[in-house]
C-alpha positions as CSV (number, residue, x, y, z in Angstrom):
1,X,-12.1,7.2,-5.6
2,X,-13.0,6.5,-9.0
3,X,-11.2,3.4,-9.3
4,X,-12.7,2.2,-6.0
5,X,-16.8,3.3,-7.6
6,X,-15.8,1.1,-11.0
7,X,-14.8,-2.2,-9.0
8,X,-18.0,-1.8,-7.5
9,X,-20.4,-0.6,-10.2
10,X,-22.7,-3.4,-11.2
11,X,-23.2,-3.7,-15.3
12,X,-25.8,-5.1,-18.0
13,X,-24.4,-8.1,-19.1
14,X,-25.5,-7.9,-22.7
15,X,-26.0,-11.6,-24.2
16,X,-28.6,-12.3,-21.1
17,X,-29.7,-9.5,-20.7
18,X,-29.2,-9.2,-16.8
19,X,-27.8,-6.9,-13.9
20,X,-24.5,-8.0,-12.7
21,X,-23.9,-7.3,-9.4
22,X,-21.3,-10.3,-8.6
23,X,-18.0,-8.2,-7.4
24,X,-15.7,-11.0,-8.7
25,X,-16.8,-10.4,-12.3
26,X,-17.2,-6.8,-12.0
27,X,-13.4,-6.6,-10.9
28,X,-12.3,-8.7,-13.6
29,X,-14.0,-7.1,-16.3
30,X,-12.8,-3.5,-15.2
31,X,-9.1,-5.6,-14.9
32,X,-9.7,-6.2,-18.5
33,X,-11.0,-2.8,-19.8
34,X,-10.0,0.4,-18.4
35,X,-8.0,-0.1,-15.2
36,X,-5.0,0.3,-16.9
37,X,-6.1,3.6,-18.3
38,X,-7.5,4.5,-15.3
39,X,-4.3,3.7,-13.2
40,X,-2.1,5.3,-15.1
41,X,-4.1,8.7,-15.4
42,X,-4.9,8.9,-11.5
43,X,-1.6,8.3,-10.0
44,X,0.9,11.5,-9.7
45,X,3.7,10.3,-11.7
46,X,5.3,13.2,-10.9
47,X,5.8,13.5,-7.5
48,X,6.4,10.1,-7.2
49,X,9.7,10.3,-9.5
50,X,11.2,13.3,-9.4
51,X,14.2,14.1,-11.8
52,X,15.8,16.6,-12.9
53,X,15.1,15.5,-16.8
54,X,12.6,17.7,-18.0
55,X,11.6,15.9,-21.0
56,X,11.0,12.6,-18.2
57,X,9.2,15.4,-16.3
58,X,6.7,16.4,-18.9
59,X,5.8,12.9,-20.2
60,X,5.2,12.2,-16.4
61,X,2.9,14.8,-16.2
62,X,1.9,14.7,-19.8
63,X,0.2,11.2,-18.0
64,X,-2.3,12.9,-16.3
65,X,-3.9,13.5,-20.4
66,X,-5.7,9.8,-20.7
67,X,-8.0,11.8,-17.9
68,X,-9.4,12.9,-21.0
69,X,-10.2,9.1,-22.0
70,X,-12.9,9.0,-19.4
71,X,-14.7,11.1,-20.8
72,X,-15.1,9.1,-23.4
73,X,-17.2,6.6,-21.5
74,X,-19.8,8.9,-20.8
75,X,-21.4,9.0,-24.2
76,X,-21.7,5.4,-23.7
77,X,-23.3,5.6,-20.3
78,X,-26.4,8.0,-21.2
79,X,-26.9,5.6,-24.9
80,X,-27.3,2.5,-21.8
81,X,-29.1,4.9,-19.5
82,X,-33.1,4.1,-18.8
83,X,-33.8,7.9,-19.6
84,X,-36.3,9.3,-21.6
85,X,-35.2,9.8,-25.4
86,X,-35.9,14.2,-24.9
87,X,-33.7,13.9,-21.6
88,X,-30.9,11.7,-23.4
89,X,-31.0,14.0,-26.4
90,X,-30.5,16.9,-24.2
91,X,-27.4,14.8,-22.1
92,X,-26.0,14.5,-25.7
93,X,-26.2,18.2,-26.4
94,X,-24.7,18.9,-22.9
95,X,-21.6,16.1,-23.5
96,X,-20.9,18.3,-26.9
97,X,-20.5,21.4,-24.9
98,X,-17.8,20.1,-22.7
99,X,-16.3,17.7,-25.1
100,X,-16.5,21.2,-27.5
101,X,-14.8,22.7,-24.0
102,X,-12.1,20.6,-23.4
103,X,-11.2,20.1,-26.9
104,X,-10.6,23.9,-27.0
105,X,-8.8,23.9,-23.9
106,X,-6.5,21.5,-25.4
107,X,-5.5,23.2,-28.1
108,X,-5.0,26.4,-26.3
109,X,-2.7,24.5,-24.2
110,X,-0.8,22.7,-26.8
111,X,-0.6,26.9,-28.6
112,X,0.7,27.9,-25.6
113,X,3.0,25.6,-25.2
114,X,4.2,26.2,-29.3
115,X,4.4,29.4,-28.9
116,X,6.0,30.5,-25.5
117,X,8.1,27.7,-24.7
């Protein structure tokens, strides 16, 4: 679903200065940025090819990580926003929380994985 929302999210072009709501560009310039990422990270690698190499098993699901590269577009999205400066500063406080979150969680995961595996 989110791939389907991106190829038809309009965007400020920034050198005019003006909505774009054309699909044909908005498809080519997600093409160009992060469709790949977005592919890759979305589709269940693992259940499509199912082996029994665990090491091919674990990068297939280690896949499923660039997930984590979305979230990097969100800081971007509230600096573009039309908000109010209080309400982006308290976006930006919120973002550290889960960023702060899911950093933690990775690294709990990646201990885990040290220490009982």
């Amino acid at each position: 679903m989110d791939i389907i929302i991106t190829f038809r999210t309009s965007f400020l072009d920034p050198k005019q200065s003006v909505e774009i709501r054309d699909p044909h560009i908005i498809g080519r310039k997600y093409l160009r940025g992060n469709f790949a990422i977005d592919l890759i990270s979305s589709v269940p690698w693992s259940s499509l090819f199912q082996t029994d190499n665990q090491s091919l098993n674990f990068f297939l699901d280690s896949l499923g990580l660039l997930k984590l590269l979305r979230l990097s577009r969100l800081y971007s999205t509230v600096q573009r926003s039309n908000l109010a400066q209080d309400i982006k500063v308290y976006l930006k406080v919120i973002m550290m929380a889960i960023f702060l979150l899911v950093f933690m969680h990775v690294l709990s995961c990646i201990w885990f994985f040290i220490v009982f595996q």
